[in-house]
C-alpha positions as CSV (number, residue, x, y, z in Angstrom):
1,X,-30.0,75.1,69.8
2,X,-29.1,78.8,69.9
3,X,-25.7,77.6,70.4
4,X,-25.7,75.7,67.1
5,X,-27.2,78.7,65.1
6,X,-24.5,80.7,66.5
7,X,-21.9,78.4,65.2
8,X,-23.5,78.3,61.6
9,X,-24.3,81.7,60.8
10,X,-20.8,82.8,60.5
11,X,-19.9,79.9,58.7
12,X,-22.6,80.1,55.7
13,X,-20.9,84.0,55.7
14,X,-17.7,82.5,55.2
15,X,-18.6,80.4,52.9
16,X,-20.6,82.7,51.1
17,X,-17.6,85.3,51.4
18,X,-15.6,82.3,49.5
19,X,-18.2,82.3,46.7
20,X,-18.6,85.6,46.4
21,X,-14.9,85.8,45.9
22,X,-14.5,83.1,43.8
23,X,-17.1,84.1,41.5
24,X,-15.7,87.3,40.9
25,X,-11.9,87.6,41.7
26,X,-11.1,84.2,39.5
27,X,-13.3,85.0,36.6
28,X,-10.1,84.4,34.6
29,X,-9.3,81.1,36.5
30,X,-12.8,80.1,35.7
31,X,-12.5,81.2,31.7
32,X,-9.3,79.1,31.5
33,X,-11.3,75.8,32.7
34,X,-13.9,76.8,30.8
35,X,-11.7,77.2,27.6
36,X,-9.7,73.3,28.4
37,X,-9.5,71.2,25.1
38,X,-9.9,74.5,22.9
39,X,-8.0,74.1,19.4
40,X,-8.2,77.2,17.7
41,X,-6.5,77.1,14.1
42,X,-5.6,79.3,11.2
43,X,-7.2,79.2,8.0
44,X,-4.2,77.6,6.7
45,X,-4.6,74.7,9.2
46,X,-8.3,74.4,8.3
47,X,-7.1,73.9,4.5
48,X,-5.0,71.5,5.3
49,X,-6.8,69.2,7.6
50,X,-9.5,68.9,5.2
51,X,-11.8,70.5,8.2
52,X,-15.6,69.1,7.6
53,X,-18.3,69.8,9.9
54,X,-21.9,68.3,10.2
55,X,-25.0,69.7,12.4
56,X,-25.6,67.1,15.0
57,X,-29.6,66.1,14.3
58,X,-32.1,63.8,15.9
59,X,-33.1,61.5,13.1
60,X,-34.0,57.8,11.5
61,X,-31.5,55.6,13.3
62,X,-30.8,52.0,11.7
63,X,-30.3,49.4,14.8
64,X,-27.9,47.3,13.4
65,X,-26.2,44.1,13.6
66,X,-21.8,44.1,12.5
67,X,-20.7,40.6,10.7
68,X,-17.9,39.9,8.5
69,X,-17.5,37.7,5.5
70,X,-17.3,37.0,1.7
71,X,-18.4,37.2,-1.4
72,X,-19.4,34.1,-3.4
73,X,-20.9,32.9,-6.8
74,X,-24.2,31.5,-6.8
75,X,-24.2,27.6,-7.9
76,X,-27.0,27.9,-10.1
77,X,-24.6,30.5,-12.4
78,X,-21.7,28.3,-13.1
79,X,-21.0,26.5,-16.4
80,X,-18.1,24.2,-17.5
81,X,-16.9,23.5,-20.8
82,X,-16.0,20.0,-22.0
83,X,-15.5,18.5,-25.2
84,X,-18.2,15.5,-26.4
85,X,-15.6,13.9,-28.3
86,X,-12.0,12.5,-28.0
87,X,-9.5,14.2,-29.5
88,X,-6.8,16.7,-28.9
89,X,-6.8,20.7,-28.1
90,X,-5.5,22.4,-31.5
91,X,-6.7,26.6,-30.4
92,X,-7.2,27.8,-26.9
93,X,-9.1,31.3,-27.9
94,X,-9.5,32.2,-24.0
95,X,-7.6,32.7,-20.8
96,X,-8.3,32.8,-17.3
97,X,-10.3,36.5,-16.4
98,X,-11.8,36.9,-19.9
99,X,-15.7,38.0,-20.4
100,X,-16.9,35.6,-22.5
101,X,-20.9,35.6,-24.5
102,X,-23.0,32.6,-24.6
103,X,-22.2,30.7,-27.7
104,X,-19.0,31.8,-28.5
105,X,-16.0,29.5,-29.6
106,X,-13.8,28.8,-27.0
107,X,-11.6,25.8,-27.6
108,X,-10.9,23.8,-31.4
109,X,-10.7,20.3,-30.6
110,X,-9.0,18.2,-33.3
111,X,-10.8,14.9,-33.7
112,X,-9.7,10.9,-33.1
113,X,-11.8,10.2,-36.3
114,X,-9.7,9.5,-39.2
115,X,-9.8,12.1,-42.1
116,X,-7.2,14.2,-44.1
117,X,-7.2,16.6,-42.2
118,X,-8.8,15.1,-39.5
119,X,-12.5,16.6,-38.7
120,X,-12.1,20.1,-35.6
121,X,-14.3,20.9,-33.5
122,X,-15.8,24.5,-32.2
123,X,-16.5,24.1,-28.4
124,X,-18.7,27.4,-27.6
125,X,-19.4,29.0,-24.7
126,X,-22.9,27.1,-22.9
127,X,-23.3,30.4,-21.1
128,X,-22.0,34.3,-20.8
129,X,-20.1,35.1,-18.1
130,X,-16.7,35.3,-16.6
131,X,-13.4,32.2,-17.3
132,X,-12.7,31.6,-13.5
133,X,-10.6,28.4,-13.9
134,X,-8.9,26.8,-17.1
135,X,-7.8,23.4,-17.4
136,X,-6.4,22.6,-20.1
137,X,-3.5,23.6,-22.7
138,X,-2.8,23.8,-26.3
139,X,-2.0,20.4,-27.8
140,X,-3.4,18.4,-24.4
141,X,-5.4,15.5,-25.5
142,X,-9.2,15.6,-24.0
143,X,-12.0,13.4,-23.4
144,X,-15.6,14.1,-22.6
145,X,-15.5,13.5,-19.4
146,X,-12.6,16.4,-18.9
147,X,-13.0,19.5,-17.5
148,X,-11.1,22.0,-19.6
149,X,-13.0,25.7,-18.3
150,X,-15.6,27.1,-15.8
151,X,-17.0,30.2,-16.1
152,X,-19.3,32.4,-13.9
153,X,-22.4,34.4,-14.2
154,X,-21.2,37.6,-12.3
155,X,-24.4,39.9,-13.1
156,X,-25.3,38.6,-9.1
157,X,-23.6,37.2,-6.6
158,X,-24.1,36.2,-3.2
159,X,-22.2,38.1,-0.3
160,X,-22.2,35.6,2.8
161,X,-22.1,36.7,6.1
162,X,-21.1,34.7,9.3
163,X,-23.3,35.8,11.7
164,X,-23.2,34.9,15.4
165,X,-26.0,32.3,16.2
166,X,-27.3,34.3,19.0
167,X,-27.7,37.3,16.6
168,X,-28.8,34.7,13.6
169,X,-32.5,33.7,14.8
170,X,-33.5,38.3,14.7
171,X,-32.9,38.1,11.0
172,X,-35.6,36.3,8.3
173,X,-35.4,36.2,5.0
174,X,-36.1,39.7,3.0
175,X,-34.0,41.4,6.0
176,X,-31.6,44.5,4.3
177,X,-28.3,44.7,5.0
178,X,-25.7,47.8,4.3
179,X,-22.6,46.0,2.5
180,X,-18.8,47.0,1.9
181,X,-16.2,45.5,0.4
182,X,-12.3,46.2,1.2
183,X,-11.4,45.6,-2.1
184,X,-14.4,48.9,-3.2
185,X,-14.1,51.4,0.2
186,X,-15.3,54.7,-1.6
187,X,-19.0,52.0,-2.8
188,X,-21.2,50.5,-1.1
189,X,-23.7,47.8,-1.7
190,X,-27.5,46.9,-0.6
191,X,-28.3,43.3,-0.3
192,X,-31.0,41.3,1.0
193,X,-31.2,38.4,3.0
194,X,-32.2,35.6,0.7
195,X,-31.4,31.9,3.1
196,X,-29.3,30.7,5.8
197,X,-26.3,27.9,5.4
198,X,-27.4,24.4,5.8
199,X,-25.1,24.0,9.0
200,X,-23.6,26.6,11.5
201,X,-19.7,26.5,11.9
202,X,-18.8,24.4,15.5
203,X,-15.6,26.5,15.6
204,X,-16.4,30.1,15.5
205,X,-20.1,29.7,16.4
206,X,-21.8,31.3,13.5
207,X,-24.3,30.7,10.8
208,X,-23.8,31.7,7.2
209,X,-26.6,33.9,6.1
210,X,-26.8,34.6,2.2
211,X,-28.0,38.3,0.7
212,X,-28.2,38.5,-2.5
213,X,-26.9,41.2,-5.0
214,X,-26.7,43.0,-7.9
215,X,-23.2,42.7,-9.8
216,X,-24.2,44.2,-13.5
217,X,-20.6,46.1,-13.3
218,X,-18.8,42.5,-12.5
219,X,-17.0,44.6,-9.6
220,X,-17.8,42.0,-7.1
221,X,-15.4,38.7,-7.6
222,X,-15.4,35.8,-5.3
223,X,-14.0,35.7,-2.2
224,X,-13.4,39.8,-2.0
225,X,-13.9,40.1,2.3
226,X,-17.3,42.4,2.9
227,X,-18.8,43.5,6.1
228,X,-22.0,43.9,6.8
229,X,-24.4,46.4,8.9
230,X,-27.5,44.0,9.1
231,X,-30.3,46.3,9.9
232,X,-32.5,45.2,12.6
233,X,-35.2,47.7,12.9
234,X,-35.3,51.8,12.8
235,X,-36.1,54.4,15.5
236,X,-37.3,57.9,15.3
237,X,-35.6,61.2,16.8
238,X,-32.5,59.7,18.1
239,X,-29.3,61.9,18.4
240,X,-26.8,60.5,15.9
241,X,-23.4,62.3,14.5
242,X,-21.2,60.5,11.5
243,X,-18.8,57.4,12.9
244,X,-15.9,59.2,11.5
245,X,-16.5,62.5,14.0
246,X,-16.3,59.9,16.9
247,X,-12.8,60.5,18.5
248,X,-11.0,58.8,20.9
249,X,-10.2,55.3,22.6
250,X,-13.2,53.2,23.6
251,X,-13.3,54.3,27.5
252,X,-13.2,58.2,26.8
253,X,-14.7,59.0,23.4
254,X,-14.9,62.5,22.5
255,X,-15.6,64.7,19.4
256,X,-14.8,67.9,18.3
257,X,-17.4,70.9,18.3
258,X,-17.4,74.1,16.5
259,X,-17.3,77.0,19.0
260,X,-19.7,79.3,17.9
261,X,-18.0,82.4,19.2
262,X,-14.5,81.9,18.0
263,X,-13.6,81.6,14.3
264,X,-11.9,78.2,13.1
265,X,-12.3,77.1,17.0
266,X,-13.2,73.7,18.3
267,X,-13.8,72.1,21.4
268,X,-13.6,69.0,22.2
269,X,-16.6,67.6,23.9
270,X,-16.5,64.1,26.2
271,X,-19.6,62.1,24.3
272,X,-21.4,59.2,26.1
273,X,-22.2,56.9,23.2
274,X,-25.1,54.1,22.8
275,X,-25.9,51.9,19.4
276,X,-23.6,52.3,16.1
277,X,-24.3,51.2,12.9
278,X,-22.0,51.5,9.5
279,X,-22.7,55.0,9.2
280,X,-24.3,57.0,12.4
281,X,-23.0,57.0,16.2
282,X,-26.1,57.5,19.0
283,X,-25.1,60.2,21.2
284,X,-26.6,59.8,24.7
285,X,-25.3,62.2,26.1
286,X,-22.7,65.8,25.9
287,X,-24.2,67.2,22.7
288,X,-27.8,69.0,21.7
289,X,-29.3,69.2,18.7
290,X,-27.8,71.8,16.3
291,X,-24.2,71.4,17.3
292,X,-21.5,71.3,14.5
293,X,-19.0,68.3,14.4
294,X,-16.1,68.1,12.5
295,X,-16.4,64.6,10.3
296,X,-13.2,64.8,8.3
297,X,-10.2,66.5,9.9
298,X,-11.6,65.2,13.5
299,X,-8.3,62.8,14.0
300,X,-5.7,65.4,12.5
301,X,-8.0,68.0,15.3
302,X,-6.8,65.4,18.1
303,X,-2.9,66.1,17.6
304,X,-3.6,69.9,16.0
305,X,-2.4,71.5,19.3
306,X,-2.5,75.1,19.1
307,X,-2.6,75.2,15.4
308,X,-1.0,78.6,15.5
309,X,-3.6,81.1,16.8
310,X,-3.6,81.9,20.6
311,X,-6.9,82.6,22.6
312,X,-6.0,85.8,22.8
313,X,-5.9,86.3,18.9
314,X,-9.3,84.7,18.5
315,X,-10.9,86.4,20.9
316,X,-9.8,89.5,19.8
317,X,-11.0,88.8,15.7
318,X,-14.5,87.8,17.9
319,X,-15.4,90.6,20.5
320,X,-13.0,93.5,17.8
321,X,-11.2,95.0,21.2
322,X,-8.2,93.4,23.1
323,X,-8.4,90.5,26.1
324,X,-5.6,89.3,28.2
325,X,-3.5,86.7,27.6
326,X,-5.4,84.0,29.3
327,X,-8.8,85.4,27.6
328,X,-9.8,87.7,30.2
329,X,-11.6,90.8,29.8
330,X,-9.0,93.6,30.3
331,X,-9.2,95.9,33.0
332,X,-10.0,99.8,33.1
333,X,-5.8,100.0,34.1
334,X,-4.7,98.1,31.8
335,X,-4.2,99.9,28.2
336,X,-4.4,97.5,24.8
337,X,-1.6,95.4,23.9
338,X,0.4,96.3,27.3
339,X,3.2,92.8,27.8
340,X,1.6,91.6,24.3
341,X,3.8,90.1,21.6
342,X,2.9,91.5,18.5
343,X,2.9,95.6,19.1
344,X,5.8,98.0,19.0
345,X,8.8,95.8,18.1
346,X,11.3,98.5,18.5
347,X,12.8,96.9,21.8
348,X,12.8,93.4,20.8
349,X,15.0,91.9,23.9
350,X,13.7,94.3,26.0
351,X,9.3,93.7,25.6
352,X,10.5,89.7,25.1
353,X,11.6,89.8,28.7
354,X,9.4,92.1,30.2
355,X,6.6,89.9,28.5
356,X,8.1,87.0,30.3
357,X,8.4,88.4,33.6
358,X,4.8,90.1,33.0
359,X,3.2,86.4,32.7
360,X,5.0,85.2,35.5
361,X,4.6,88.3,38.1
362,X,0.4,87.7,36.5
363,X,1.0,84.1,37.5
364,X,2.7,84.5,40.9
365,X,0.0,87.5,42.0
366,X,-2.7,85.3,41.4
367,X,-1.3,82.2,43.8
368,X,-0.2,84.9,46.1
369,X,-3.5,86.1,46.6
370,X,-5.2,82.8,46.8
371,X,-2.9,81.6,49.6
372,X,-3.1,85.3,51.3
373,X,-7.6,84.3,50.9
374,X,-7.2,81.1,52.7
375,X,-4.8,82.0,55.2
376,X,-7.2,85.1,56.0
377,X,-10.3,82.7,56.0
378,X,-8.9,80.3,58.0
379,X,-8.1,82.9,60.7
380,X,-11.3,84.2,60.7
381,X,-13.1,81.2,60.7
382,X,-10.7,79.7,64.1
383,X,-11.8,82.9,65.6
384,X,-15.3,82.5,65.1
385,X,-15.1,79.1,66.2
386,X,-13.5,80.3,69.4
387,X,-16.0,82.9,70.1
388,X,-19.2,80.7,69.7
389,X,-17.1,78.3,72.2
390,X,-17.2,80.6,74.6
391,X,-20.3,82.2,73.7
392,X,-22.0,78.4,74.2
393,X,-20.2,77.9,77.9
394,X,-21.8,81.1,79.0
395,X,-25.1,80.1,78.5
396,X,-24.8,76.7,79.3
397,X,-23.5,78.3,82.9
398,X,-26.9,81.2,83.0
399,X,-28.9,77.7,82.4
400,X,-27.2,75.9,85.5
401,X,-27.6,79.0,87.7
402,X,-30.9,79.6,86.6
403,X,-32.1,75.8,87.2
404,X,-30.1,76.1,90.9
């Protein structure tokens, strides 16, 4: 047992030699990884990505279910126009897309009766809305059994979603839904679940489910495609950022997060992400409450690079006295704005190269040392090894003797 302690004890000082140097020899090392996925930008770059940020809250969050679909007419506000006599179509006052009032003249249909002139008809409108379909032509003969318009009561309209039939038995009548149409991005629309369809589709193994909504502005026409955020139920205090700050392809998602040291920096910050609806992301985990996120400017951030400023710059503007290259503290030997670009230009070439060979000798030093480390530590550590060998045979031998 003594043996083993032996053994340990100058391996946990080894160890804790190799910690002890690592924390304080590679602080620069360690500010580098620290600094990984840093974009720091100018304030022109910030103008022109459009940089938005938002605080990252724990609010209200909208469980949600995502269907796609259309929106329709409502049967009950469709009309068509038709003549109740014979006769033949002398004025066609209307066209296809036209806003027409409830009693006014559409057609003048010239009568079969005899007379001179022959007795015209005023067919008028039976109610207000929009012409959808027309039928008929100028000097076409009709009968009353002839379709020759149809118009539509826009002022609401039914926006149909295809809902999975899994999803389809959570939703009831009077259920809200968040609604956007492709043809409208920059609007969007609240409806409210009103009845199902009569039959679910065999094919794509969804049910239609009908919310009704406002149209006063005749926006909405039929068959514009809509999705829908069909909200399920709300929770309280749950982490959420905007969907557009989410960044990323679906097995890495990341967003980008103002540093709060550096001007015009931001980091970008792995996310592990939980439920979505149309406008909120839940974060489970990588950010805290009262973080900034850039919203708009987040994708432009992703391919921003650099953006102009180094780390050096920034952190200079930040702390108001002069860092290293690599963001380092400077040392008590080193004087400001020694191997920088960016003082005395008056030997171009000559502080170019020597800037150069400065950040690579920096480089080189630093490997050198950490090879010169581990080839010292593993030295030490084979003799140590060695010694509490031998140190273990001899009293393993003054235990034999002693039992002889």
């Amino acid at each position: 047992m003594k043996a083993n302690v032996f053994v340990s004890s100058p391996l946990l000082a080894a160890l804790g030699g190799i910690l002890l140097w690592w924390g304080s020899g590679s602080a620069s090392l360690l500010w580098s990884q620290s600094r990984e996925g840093l974009v720091i930008l100018d304030e022109n770059g910030v103008r022109n990505l459009g940089i938005e940020t938002a605080e990252v809250l724990e609010t209200d969050f909208e469980d949600s279910v995502f269907a796609v679909g259309r929106i329709e007419s409502i049967p009950l506000r469709r009309g068509v126009v038709s003549s109740r006599i014979s006769g033949r179509i002398v004025e066609l006052l209307v066209q296809e897309g036209d806003l027409v009032e409830k009693d006014q003249v559409l057609v003048r249909v010239e009568s079969r009766q005899p007379g001179d002139p022959p007795p015209v008809i005023d067919i008028r409108a039976p109610i207000a809305g929009l012409v959808t379909d027309s039928h008929v032509r100028i000097g076409e003969p009709v009968e009353p059994d002839k379709e020759m318009l149809d118009i539509t009561d826009l002022a609401e309209v039914y926006a149909v979603a295809r809902v999975p039939e899994d999803r389809a038995g959570r939703l009831k009548p009077g259920t809200r839904a968040h609604i956007r149409v492709a043809a409208l991005p920059d609007e969007a629309f609240e409806g409210e679940l009103l009845r199902f369809g009569t039959a679910a589709d065999r094919e794509s193994g969804t049910l239609d489910a009908l919310f009704k909504m406002p149209n006063e502005s005749g926006r909405l026409r039929p068959d514009m495609r809509a999705e829908f955020s069909i909200v399920l139920g709300k929770r309280d205090a749950v982490m959420a950022v905007p969907r557009e700050a989410l960044q990323g392809d679906p097995a890495n998602r990341v967003v980008f997060v103002r540093d709060f040291e550096l001007p015009n920096a931001f980091v970008r910050a792995p996310v592990q992400i939980g439920a979505r609806n149309d406008r909120f992301v839940e974060i489970v985990n990588g950010l805290f409450p009262g973080d900034e996120v850039v919203t708009r400017g987040a994708y432009g951030l992703a391919f921003a690079g650099g953006g102009g400023i180094s780390l050096k710059e920034a952190l200079d503007a930040a702390h108001g006295h002069e860092h290293n290259a690599d963001g380092s503290e400077m040392t008590a030997g080193q004087e400001p704005g020694d191997g920088e670009a960016g003082h005395d230009h008056e030997h171009g070439h000559e502080h170019e190269h020597g800037h150069s060979h400065g950040f690579l000798d920096h480089w080189l030093e630093g490997w050198t040392n950490l090879t010169l480390f581990f080839a010292s530590t593993t030295g030490l550590l084979s003799v140590l090894l060695v010694l509490s060998a031998r140190h273990a045979r001899t009293l393993r031998g003054r235990a034999d003797s002693q039992n002889a």
